[in-house]
MARTOR-905307 format. One line per 4 residues: number of its first residue (from 1); their letters; for each residue x, y, z of N, C-alpha, C. Coordinates in Angstrom, 3 decimals. Each point is the difference from the previous one (the first is absolute). Layout:
<atoms>
NUM	A	X:Y:Z:X:Y:Z:X:Y:Z; ...;
</atoms>
This chain:
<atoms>
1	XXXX	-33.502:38.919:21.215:-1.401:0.305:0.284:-0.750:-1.276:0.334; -1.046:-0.003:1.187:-0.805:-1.038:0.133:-0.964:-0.238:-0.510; -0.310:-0.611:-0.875:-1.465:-0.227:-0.845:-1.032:-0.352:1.054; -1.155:0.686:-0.612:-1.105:-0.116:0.998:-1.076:-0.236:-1.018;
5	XXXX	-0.466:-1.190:0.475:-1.635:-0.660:-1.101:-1.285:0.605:1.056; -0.436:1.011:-0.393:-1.063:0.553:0.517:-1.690:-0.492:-0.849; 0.261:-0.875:-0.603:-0.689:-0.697:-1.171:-1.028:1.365:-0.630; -1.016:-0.094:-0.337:-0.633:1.094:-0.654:-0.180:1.444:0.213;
9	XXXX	0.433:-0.227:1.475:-0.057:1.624:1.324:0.852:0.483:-1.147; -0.171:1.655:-0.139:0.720:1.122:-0.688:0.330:0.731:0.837; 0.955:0.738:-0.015:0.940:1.266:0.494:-0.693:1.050:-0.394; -0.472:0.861:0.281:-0.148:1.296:-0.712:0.927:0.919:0.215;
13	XXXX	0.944:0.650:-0.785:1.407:0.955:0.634:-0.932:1.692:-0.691; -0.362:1.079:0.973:-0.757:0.944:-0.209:1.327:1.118:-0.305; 0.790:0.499:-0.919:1.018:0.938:0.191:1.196:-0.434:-0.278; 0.509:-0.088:-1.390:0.498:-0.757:-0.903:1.718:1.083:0.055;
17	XXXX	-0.001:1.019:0.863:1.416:0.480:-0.230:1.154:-0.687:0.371; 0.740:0.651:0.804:1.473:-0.975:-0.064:-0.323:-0.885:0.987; -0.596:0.077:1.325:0.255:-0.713:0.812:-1.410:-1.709:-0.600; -0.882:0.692:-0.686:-1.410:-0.948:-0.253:0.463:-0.714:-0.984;
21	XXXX	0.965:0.647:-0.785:-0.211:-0.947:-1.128:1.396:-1.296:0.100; 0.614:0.370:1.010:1.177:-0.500:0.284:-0.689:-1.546:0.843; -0.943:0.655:0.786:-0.763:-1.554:1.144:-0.642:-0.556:-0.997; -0.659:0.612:-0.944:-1.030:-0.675:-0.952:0.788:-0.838:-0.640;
25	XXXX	1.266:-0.045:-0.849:0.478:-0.357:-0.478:0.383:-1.242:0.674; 0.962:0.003:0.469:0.522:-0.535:1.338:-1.620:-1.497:0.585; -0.853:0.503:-0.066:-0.995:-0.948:0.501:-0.815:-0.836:-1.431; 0.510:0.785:-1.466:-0.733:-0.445:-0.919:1.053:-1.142:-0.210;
29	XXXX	1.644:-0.035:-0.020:0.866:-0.934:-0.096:-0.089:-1.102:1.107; -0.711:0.698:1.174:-0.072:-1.201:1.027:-0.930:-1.319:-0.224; -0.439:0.457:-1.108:-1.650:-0.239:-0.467:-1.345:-0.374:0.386; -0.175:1.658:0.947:-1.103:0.487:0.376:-0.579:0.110:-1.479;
33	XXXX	-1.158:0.214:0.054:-0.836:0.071:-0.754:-0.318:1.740:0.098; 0.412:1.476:-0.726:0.207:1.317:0.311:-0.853:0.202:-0.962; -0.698:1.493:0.351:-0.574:0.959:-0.683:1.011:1.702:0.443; 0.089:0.409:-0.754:0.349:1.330:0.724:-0.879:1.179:-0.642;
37	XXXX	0.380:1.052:0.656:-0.530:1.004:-0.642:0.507:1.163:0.520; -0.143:1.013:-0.841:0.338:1.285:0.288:-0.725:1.014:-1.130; -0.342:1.052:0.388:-0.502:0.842:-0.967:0.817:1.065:-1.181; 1.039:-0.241:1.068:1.227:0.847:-1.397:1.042:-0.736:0.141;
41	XXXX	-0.412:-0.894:-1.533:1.437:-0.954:-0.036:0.932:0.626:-0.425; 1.600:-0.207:0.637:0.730:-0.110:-0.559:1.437:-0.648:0.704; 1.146:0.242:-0.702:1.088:-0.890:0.554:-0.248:-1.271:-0.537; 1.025:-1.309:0.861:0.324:-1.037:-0.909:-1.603:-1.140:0.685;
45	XXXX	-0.647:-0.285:-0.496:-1.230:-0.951:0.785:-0.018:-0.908:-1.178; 0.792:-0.893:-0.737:0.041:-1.122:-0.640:-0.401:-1.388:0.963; -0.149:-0.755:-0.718:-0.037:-0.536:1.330:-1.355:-0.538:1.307; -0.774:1.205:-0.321:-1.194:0.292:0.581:-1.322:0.083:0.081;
49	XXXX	-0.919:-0.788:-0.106:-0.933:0.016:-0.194:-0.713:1.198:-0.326; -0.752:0.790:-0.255:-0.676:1.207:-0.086:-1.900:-0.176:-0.152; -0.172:0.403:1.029:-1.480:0.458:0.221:-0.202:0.776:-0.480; -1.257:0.539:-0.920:-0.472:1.091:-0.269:-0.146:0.926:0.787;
53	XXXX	-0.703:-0.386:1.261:-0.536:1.251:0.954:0.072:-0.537:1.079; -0.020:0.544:1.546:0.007:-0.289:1.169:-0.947:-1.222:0.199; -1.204:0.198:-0.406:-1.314:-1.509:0.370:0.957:-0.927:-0.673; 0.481:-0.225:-1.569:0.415:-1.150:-0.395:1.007:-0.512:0.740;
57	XXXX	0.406:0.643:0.410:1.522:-0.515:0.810:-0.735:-0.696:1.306; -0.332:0.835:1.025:-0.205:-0.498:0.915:-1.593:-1.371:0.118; -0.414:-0.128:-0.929:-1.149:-0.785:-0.051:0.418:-1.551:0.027; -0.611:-0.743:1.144:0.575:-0.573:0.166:1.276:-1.082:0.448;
61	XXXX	0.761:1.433:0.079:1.660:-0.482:1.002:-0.044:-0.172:1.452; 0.948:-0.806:0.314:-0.033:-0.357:1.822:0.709:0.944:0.438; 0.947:0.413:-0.577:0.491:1.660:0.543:-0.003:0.702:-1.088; -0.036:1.160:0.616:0.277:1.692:-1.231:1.183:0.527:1.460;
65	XXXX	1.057:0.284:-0.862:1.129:0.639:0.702:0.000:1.536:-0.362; -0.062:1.199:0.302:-0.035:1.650:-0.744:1.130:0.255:0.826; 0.206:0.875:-1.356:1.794:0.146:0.185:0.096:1.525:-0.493; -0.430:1.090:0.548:-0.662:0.706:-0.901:0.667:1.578:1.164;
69	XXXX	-0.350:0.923:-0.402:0.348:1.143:1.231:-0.975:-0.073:0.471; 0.236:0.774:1.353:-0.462:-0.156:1.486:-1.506:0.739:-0.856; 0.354:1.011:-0.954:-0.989:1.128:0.046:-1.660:-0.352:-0.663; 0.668:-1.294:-0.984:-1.277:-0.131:-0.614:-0.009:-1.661:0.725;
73	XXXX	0.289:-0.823:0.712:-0.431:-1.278:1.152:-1.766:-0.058:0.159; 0.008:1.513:0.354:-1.820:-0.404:0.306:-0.738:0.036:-1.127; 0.461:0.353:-1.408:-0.714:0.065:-0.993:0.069:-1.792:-0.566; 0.974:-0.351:-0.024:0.594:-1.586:-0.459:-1.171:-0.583:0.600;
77	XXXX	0.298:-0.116:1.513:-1.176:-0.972:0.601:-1.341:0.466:-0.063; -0.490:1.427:-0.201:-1.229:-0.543:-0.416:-0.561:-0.330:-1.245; 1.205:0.109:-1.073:-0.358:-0.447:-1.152:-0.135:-1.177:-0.120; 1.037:-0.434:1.042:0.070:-2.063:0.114:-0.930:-0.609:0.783;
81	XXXX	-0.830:0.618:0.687:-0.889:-0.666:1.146:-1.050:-0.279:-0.541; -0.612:0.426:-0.992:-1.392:-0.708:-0.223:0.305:-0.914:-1.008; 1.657:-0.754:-0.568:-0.240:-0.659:-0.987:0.913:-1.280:0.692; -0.021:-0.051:1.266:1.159:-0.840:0.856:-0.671:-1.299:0.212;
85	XXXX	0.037:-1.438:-0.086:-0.092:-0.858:-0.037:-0.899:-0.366:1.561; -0.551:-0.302:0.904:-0.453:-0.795:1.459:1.291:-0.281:0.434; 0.473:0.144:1.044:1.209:-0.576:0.435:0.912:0.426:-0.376; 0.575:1.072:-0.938:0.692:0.647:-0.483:1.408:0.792:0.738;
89	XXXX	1.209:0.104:-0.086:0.658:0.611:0.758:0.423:1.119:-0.844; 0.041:1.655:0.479:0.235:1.247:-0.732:1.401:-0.031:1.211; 1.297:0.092:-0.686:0.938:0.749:1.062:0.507:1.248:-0.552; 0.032:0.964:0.626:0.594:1.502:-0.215:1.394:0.137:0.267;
93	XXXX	0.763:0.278:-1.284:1.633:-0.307:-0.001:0.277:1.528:0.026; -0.948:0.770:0.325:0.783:1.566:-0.221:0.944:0.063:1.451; 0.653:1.122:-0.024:0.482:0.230:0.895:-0.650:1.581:0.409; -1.020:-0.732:1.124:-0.855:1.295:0.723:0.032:0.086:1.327;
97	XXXX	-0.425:1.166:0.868:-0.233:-0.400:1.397:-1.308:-0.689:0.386; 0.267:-0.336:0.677:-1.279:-1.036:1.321:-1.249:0.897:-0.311; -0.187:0.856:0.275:-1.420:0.583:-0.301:-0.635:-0.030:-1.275; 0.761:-0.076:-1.331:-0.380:-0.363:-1.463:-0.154:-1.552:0.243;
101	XXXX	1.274:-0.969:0.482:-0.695:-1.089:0.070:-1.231:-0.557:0.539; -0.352:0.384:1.127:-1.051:-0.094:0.529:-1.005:0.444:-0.364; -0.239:1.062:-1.002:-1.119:0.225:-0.790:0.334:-0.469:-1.107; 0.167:-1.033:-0.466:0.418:-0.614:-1.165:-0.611:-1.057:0.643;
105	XXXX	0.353:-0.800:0.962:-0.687:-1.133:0.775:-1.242:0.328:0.284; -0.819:1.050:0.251:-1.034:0.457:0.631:-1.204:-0.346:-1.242; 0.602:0.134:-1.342:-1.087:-0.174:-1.483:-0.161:-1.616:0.482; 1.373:-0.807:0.150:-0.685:-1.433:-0.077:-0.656:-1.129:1.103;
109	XXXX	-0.228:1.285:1.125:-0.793:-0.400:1.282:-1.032:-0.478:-0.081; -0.528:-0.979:0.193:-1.593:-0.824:0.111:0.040:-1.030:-1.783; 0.615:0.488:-0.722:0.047:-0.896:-1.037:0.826:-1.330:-0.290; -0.106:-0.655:-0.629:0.847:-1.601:-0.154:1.660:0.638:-0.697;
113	XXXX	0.429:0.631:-0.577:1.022:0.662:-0.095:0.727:0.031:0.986; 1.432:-0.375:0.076:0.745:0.636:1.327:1.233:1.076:-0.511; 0.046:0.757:0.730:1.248:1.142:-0.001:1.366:-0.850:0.494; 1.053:0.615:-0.488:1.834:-0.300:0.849:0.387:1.588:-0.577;
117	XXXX	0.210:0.452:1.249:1.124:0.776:-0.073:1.276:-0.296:-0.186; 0.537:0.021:-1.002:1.655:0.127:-0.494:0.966:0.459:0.117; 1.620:-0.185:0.667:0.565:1.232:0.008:1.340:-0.588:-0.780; 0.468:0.163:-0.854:0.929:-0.742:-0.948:1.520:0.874:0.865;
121	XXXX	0.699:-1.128:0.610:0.981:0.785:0.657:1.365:-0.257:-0.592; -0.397:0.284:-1.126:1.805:0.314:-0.558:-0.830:0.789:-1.841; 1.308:0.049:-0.841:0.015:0.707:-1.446:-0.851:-1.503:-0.893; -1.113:0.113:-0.607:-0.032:-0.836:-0.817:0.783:-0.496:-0.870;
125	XXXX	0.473:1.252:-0.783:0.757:-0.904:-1.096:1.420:0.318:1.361; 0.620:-1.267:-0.839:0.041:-1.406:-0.674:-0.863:-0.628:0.518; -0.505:-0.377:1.320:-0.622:-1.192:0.538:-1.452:-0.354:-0.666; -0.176:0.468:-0.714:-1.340:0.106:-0.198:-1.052:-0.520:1.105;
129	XXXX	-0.410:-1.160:-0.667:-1.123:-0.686:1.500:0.257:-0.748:1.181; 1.343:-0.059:-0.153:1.238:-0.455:1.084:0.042:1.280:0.740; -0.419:1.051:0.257:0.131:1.129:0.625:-0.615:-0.551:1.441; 0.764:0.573:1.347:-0.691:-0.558:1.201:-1.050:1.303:0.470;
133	XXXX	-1.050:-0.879:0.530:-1.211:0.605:0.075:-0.525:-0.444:1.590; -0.581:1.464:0.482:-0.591:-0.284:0.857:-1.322:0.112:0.011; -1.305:-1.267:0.211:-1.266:0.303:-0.363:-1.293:0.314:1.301; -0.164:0.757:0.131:-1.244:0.262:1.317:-1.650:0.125:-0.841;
137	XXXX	-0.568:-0.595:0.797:-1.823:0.518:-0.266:-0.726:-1.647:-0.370; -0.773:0.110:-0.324:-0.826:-1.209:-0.042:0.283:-0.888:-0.591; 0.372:-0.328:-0.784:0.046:-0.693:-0.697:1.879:-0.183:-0.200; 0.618:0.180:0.957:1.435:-0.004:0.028:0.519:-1.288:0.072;
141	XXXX	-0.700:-0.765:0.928:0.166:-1.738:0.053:-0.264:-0.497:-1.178; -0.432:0.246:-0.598:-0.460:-0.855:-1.634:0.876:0.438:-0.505; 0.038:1.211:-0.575:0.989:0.358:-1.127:1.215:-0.385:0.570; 1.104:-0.194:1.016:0.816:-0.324:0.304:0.973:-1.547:-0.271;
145	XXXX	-0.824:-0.740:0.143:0.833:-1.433:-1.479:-0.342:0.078:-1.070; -1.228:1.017:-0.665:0.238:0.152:-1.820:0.785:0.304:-0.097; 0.938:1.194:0.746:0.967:0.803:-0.566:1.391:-1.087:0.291; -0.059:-0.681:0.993:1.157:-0.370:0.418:0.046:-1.251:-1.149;
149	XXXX	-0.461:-0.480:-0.342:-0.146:-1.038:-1.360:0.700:0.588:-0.911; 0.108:1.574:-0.234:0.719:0.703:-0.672:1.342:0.167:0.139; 0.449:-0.478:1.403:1.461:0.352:0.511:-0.218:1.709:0.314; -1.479:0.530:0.511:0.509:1.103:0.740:0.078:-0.224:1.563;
153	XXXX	0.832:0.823:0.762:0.384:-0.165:1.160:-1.355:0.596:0.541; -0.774:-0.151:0.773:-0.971:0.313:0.387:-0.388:-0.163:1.811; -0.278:1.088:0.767:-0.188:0.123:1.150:-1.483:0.494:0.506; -0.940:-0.588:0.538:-1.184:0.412:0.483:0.147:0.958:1.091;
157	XXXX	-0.412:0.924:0.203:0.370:0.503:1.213:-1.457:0.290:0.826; -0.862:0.238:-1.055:-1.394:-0.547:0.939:-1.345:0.557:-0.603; -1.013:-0.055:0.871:-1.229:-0.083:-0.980:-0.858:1.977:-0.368; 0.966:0.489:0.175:-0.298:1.764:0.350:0.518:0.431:-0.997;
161	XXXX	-0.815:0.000:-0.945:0.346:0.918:-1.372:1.065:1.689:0.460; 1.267:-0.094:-0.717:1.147:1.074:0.706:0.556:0.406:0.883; 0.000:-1.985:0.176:0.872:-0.110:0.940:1.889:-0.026:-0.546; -0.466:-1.013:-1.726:1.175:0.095:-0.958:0.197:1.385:-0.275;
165	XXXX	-0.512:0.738:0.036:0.196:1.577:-0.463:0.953:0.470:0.786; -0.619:-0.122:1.491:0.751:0.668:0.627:1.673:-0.406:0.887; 0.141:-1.091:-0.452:1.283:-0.791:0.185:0.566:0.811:-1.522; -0.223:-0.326:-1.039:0.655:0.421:-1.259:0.090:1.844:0.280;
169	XXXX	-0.413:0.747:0.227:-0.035:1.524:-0.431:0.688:-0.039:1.510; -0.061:-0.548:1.312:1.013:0.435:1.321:1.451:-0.405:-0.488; 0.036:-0.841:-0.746:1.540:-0.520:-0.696:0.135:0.966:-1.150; -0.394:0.812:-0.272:0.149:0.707:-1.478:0.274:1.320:1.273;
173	XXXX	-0.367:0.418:0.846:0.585:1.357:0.937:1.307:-0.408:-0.058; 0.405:-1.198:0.544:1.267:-0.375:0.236:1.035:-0.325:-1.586; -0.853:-1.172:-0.314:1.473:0.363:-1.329:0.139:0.997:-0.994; -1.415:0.876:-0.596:-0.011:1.018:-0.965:0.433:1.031:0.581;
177	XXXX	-0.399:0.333:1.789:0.663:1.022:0.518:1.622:-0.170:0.143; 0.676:-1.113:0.053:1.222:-0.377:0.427:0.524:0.682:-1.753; -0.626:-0.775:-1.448:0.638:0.051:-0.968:-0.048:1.493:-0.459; -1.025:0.459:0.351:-0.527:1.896:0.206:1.494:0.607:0.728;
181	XXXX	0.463:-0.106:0.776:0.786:-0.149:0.806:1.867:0.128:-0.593; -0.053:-1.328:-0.346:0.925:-0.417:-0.961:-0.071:1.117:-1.206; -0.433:0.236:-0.556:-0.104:0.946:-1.158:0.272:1.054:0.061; -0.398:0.760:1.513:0.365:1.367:-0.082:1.388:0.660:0.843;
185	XXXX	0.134:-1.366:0.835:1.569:-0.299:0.104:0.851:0.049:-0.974; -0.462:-0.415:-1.177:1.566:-0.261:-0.925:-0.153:1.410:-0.838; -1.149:0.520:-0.286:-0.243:0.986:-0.558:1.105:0.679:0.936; -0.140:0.432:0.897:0.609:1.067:1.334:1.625:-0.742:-0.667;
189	XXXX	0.546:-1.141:0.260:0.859:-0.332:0.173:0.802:0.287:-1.618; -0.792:-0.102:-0.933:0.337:0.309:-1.336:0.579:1.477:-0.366; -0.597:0.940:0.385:0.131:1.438:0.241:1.146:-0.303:0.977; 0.071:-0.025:1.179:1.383:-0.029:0.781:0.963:-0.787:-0.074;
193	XXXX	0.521:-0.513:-0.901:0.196:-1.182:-0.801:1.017:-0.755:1.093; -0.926:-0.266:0.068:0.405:-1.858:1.008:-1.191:-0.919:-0.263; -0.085:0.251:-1.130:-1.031:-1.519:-0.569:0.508:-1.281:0.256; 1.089:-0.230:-0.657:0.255:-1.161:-0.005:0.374:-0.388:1.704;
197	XXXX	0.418:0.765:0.434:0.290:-0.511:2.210:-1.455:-0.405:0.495; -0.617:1.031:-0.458:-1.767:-0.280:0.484:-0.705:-1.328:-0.445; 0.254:0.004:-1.130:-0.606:-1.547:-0.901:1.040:-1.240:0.828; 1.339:-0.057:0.049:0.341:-1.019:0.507:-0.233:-0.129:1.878;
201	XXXX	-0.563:1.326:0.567:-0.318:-0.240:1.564:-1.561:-0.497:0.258; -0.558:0.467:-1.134:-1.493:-0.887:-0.241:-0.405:-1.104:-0.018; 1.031:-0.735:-1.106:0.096:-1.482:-0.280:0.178:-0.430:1.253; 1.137:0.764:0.449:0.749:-1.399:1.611:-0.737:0.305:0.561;
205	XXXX	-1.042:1.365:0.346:-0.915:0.117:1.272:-0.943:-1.225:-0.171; -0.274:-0.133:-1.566:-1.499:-0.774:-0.383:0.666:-1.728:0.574; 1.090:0.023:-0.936:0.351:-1.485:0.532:0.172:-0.647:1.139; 0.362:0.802:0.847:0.536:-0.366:1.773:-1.307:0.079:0.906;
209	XXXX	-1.379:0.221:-0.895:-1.249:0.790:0.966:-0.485:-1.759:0.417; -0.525:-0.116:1.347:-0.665:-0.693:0.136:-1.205:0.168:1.392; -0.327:-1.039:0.616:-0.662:0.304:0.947:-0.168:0.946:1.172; 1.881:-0.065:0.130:0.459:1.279:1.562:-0.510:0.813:-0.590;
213	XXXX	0.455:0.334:-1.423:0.301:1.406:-0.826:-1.188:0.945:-0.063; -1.287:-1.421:0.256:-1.249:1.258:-0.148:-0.400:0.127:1.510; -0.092:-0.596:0.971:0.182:0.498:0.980:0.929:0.928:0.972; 1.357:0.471:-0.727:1.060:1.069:0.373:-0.958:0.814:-0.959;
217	XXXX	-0.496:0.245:-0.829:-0.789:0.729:-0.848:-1.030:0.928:0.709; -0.723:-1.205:0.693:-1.221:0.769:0.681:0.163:0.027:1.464; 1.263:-0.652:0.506:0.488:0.967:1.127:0.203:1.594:0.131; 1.142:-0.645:-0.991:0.814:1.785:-0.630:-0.990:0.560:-0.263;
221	XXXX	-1.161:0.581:-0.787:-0.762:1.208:-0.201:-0.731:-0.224:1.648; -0.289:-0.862:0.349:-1.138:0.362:1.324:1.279:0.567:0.708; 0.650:0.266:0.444:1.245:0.087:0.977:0.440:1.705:-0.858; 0.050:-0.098:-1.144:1.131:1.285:-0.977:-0.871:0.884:-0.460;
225	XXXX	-1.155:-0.072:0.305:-0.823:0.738:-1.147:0.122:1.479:-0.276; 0.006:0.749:1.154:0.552:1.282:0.112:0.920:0.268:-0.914; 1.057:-0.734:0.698:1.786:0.002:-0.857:-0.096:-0.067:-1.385; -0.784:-0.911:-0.562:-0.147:-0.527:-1.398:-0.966:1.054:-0.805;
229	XXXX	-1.152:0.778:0.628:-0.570:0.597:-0.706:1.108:1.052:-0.233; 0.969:0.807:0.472:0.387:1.120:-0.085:0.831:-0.628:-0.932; 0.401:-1.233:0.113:1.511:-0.186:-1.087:-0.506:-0.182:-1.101; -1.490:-0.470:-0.393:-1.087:0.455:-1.248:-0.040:1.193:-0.264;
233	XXXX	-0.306:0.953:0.343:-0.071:1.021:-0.105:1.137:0.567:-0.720; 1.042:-0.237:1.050:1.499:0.518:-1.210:-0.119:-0.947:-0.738; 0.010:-0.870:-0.016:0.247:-0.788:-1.260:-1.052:0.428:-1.482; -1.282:0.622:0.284:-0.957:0.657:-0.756:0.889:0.938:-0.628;
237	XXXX	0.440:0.997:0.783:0.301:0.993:-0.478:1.011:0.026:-0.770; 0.974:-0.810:0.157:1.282:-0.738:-0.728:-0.539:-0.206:-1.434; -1.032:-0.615:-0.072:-0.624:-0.559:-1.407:-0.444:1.159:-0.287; -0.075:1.051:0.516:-0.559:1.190:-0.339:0.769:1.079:-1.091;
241	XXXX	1.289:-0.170:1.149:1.318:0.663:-0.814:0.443:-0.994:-0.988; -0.344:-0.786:-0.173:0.754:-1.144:-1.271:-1.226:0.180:-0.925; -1.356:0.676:-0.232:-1.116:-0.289:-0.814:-0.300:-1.056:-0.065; -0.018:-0.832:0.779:-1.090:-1.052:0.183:-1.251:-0.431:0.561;
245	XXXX	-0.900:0.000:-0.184:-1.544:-0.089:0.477:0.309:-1.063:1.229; -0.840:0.742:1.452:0.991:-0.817:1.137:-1.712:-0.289:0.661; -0.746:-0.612:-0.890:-1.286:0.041:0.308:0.017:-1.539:1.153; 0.978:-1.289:-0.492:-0.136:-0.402:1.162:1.129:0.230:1.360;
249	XXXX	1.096:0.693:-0.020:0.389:0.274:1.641:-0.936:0.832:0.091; -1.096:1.469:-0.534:-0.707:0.428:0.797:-0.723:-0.754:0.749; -0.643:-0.987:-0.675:-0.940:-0.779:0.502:0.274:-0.800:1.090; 1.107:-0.483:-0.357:0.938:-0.621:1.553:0.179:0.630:1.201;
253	XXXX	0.661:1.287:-0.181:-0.161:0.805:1.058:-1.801:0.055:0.452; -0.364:0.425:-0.677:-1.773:0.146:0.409:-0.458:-1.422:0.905; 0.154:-0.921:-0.727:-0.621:-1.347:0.494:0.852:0.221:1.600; 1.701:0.286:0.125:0.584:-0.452:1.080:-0.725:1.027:0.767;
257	XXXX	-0.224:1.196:-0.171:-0.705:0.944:1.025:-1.165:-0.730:0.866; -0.384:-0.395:-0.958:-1.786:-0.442:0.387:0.280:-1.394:1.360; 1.154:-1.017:-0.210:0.924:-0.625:0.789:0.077:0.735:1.187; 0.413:0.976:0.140:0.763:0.870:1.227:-1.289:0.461:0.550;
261	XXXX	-1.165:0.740:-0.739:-1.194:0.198:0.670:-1.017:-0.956:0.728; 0.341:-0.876:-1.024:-1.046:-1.238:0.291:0.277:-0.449:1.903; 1.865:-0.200:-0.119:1.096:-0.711:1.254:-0.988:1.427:0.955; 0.163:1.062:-0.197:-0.148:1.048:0.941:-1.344:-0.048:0.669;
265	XXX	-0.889:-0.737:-1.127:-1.673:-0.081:0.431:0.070:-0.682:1.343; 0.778:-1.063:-0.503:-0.315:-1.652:1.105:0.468:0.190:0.997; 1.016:1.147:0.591:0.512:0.267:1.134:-0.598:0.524:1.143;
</atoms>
C-alpha cells in the first residue's frame, strides 16, 4: 500500500458495508486521516473511525466517498451537502446509470462542492481501495492523484458526470450478460450431462479469446443472425425438455431477431 500524508484533510467513507468499509480501512492504514459512517452497523469495521451521523463525518473532509445503493445515493448527498467543507469533493461510488448520476451532480451545481462520478470497475473485495476506477464530472481532475497516492488505478475519462457510469454498466451487458450466460449453459449442460465437456470447452474458448475473436464475434452475428436466432430457439426449447429456465437463449434468440430486423430496415 502507498501511504498518502493528506495532513489534516479527512476522508469521509458514507456506507460502511463490504465494499466501504474495506476502502475505509484500507485508507485509515494508509494513514488518511477517516471518518466513516453508516447507519446500520454491522460486520467487521475495527479499525475504523466512526462518526456519529452523516454531518460529523463529512464536516470538514476534502473528500466524502458514498458507497451506498444506487437507491438511497440521493438521500446520502443531500444529507452531506449542507455540511461539506468550500472546495469539497463528494464522489458517488454507487453503481447507477448516467441519469441518477447526473442528478446527483445537478444538487452540487453553482456551489464550491464538486461532484465525480465513480464507476469502480472490478469486485472490491479483495482490492479494497486498489480497486480500478473510472472517475467523470467535476471535480474528477482533483480527486484523481488523492486516490492514486492510494495505489488506486485511476482513469479520468472526462468532465460529464456518467460518463464513468456508462462505460461501467455497457461492460456489465457484456460480462454479467456473458457470466448470465455461462450459468445457464452449465445448468442445461448439467441436466444433459456433459458438464464437465462444456466447462472444459469454456475455459479453452475463454483462454484462446483475443482481439480477432471479438471481431469474428461481431462479424458472425451481423452476417448469422437469422441462422443463430433459430438455433436459440431450439436450443430454448432443449432447456425446456431438460427443466431448465432458458430465460437467457430466449433472450438471445429475441435480441438476434431484432439483428435480422434491424439488417432488413437498412436495406
Amino acid at each position: 500500500m502507498i501511504v498518502a500524508n493528506l495532513g489534516a484533510a479527512a476522508i469521509a467513507v458514507l456506507g460502511l458495508g463490504e465494499a466501504g468499509s474495506l476502502m475505509a480501512r484500507d485508507l485509515t492504514r494508509a494513514g488518511a486521516t477517516v471518518r466513516g459512517y453508516d447507519p446500520d452497523l454491522h460486520g467487521d469495521l475495527s479499525g475504523i473511525p466512526l462518526a456519529a451521523s452523516p454531518a460529523e463525518a463529512v464536516r470538514g473532509a476534502a473528500v466524502v466517498l458514498s458507497v451506498n445503493w444506487a437507491r438511497v445515493a440521493l438521500d446520502v448527498a443531500r444529507d452531506a451537502l449542507p455540511h461539506l467543507r468550500p472546495g469539497a469533493i463528494f464522489a458517488d461510488c454507487n453503481t447507477a446509470g448516467p441519469a441518477l448520476k447526473a442528478e446527483l451532480a445537478s444538487l452540487f451545481a453553482g456551489g464550491s462542492a464538486a461532484f465525480v462520478d465513480v464507476a469502480m470497475m472490478a469486485p472490491v473485495p479483495p482490492l479494497g481501495i486498489r480497486v480500478p476506477m473510472f472517475l467523470a464530472g467535476a471535480g474528477a481532475e482533483r480527486l484523481a492523484p488523492i486516490l492514486r497516492r492510494f495505489g488506486t488505478p485511476v482513469d479520468v475519462v472526462g468532465p460529464t458526470a456518467g460518463d464513468a457510469a456508462a462505460r461501467k454498466l455497457t461492460r456489465s451487458v457484456f460480462f454479467k450478460g456473458m457470466s448470465a450466460a455461462i450459468w445457464e449453459a452449465l445448468e442445461a449442460a448439467r441436466a444433459a450431462g456433459v458438464e464437465e465437456w462444456l466447462r472444459a470447452d469454456i475455459a479453452r474458448t475463454l483462454s484462446e479469446a483475443n482481439a480477432a475473436t471479438l471481431e469474428r464475434i461481431v462479424e458472425g452475428t451481423r452476417r448469422h443472425a437469422r441462422r443463430r436466432a433459430h438455433e436459440m430457439t431450439d436450443a430454448a426449447a432443449l432447456l425446456d425438455q431438460l427443466g431448465v429456465p432458458s430465460t437467457i437463449a430466449r433472450a438471445t434468440a429475441a435480441s438476434l431477431e431484432r439483428v435480422v430486423a434491424e439488417q432488413g430496415a437498412s436495406v
